[in-house]
C-alpha positions as CSV (number, residue, x, y, z in Angstrom):
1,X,-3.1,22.2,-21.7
2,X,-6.2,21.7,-19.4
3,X,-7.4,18.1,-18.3
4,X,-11.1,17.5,-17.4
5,X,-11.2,14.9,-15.0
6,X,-13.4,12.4,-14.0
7,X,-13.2,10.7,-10.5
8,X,-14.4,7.4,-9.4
9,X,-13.7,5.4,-6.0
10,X,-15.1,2.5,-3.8
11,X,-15.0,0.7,-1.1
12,X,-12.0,-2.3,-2.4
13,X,-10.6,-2.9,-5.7
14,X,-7.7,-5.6,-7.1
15,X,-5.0,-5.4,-9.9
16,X,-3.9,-8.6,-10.7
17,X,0.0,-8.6,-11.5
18,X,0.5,-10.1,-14.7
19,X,3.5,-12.5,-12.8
20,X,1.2,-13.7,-10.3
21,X,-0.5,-16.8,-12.1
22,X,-1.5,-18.8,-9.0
23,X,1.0,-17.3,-6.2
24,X,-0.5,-18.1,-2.8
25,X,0.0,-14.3,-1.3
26,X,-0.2,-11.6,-4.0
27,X,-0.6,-7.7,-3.5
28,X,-2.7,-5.8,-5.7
29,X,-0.6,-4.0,-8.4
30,X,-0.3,-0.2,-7.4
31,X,-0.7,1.0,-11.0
32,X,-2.7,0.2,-14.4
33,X,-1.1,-0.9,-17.7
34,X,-1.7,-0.1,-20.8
35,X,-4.3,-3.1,-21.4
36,X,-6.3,-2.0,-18.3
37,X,-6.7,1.3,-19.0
38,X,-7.5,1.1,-22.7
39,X,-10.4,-1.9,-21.5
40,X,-11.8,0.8,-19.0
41,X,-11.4,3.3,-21.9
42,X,-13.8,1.1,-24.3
43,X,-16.2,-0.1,-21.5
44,X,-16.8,3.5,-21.4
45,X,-17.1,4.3,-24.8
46,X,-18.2,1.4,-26.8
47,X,-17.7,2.9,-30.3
48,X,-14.0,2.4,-29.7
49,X,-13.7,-1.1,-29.7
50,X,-12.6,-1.4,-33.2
51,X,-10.1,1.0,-32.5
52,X,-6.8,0.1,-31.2
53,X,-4.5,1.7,-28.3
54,X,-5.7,4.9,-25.9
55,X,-7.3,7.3,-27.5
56,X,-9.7,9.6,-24.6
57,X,-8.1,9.4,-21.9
58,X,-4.7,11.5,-21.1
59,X,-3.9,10.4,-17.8
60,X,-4.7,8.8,-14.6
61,X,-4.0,8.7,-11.1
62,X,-4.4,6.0,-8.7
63,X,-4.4,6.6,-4.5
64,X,-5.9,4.5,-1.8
65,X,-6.5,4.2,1.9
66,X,-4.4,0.5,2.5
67,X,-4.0,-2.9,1.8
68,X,-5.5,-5.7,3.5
69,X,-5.0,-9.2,3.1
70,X,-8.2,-11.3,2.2
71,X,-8.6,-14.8,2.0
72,X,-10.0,-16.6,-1.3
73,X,-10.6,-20.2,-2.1
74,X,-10.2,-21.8,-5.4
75,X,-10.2,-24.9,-6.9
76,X,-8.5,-27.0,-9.4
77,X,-9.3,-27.1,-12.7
78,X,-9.1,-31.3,-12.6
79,X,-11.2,-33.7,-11.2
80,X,-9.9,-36.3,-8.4
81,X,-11.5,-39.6,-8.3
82,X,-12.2,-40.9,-4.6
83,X,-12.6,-45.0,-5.0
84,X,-13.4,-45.6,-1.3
85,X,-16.2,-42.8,-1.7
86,X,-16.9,-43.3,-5.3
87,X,-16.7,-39.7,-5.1
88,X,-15.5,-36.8,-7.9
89,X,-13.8,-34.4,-5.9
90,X,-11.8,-30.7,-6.9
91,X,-9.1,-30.2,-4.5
92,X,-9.5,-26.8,-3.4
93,X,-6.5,-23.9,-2.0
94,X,-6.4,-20.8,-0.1
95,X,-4.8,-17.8,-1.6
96,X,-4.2,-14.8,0.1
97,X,-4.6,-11.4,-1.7
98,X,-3.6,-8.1,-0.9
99,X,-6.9,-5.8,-1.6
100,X,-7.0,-2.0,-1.9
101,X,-8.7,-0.3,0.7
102,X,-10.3,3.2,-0.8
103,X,-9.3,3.2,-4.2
104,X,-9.7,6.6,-5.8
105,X,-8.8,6.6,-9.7
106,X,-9.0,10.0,-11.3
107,X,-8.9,9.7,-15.2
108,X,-8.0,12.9,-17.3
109,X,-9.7,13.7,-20.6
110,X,-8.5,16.2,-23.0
111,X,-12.2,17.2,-24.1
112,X,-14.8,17.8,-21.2
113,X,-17.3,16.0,-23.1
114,X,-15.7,12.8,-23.1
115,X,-14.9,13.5,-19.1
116,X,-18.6,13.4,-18.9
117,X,-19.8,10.6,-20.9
118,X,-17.4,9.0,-18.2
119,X,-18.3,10.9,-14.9
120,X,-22.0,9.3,-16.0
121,X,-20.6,5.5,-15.9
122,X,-19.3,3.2,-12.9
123,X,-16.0,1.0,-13.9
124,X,-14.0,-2.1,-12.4
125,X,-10.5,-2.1,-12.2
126,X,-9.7,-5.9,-13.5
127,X,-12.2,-7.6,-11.8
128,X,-16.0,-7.3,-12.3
129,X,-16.5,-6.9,-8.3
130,X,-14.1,-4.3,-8.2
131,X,-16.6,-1.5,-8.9
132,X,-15.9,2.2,-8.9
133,X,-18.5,4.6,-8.6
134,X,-18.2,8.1,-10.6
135,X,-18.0,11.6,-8.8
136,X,-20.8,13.4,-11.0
137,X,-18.6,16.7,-11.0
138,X,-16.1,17.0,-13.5
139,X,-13.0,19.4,-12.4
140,X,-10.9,20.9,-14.9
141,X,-7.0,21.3,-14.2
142,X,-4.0,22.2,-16.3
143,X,-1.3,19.5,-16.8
144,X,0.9,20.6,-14.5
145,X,-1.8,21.1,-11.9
146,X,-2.7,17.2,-12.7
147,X,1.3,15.9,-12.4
148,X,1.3,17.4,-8.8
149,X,-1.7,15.5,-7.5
150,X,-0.6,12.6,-5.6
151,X,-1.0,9.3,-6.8
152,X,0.2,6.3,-8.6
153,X,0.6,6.5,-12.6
154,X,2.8,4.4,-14.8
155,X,3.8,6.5,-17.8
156,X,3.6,3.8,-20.7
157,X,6.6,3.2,-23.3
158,X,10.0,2.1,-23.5
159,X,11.9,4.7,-21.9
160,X,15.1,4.4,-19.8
161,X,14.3,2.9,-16.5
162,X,11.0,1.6,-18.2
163,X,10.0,-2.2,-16.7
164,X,8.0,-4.5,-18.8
165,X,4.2,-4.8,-17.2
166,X,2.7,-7.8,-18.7
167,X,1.8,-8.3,-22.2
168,X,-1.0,-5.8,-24.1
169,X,-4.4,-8.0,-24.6
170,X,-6.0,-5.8,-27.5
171,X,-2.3,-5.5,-29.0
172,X,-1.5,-8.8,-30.4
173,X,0.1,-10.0,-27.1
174,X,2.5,-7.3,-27.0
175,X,5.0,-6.7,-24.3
176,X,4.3,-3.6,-22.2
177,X,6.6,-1.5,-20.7
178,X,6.7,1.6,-18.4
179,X,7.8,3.5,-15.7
180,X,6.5,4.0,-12.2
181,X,5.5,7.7,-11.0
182,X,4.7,8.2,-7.6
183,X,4.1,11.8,-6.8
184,X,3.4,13.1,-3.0
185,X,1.6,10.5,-0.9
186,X,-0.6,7.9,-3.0
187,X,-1.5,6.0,0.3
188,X,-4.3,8.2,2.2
189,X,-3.8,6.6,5.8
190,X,-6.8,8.4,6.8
């Protein structure tokens, strides 16, 4: 079976963990679920929204340079009154998260025309800052060509040695599961 596959990278990008509500030091998640991939799969094609579950793309793989830890300040969602000051105040916090460096996604298709209605678009990983740029060039490669490139993919379902990833946001809350494949060397210490 031959893949056509579109590649996008940038400069940082962020995967939440679905267990890290408000931790104050959390690493960005080295893989996509389910949910993520099927919201970059309708931000890219927008007549699939009233579809449900995966339908374009085949595959992905997910590499990147390293992680670095940035700092980001939020607030609290309630207001503090200050008598002395008669002020309103939010108490603020500093999280620290661990960022991508280099993120390089590659998504596979299983028609070339979908590959390049992609390859045409930018995406974000989970966050709207974390934008991804497309490679214009779309490369064909068989499956087994694809398995061998190194990377990051988590092969969805409930196989054995499958871990639950978070719960599927266009599936009625759903629990995800999956299992981690990590093929040659995902982290490009360049």
């Amino acid at each position: 079976m031959t893949y056509y596959i579109a590649k996008y990278s940038g400069p940082f990008g962020f995967i939440k963990p679905w267990t890290a509500v408000r931790d104050s030091k959390t690493f960005s998640q080295q893989f996509l679920t389910a949910s993520a991939l099927e919201g970059i799969e309708k931000k890219l094609f927008p007549e699939m929204l009233s579809q449900k579950g995966i339908q374009k793309i085949a595959r992905y793989k997910l590499t990147y340079a390293a992680i670095s830890i940035q700092q980001e300040v939020t607030q609290t969602r309630g207001w503090e009154y200050k008598k002395q000051q008669g002020l309103m105040i939010r108490n603020r916090s500093i999280l620290e998260r661990g960022i991508m460096i280099d993120p390089v996604l590659l998504l596979a298709f299983h028609e070339s025309k979908d590959a390049y209605i992609a390859a045409d678009q930018h995406i974000c990983l989970c966050r709207n800052e974390d934008i991804l740029f497309p490679d214009p060039e779309v490369i064909a490669l068989e499956e087994g060509a694809f398995s061998e490139l190194d990377g990051f993919e988590l092969r969805f379902g409930e196989a054995e040695g499958a871990f639950l990833t978070g719960f599927h946001r266009f599936d009625n809350v759903a629990p995800m599961y999956g299992q981690l494949e990590v093929t040659g060397n995902p982290v490009k210490n360049s």
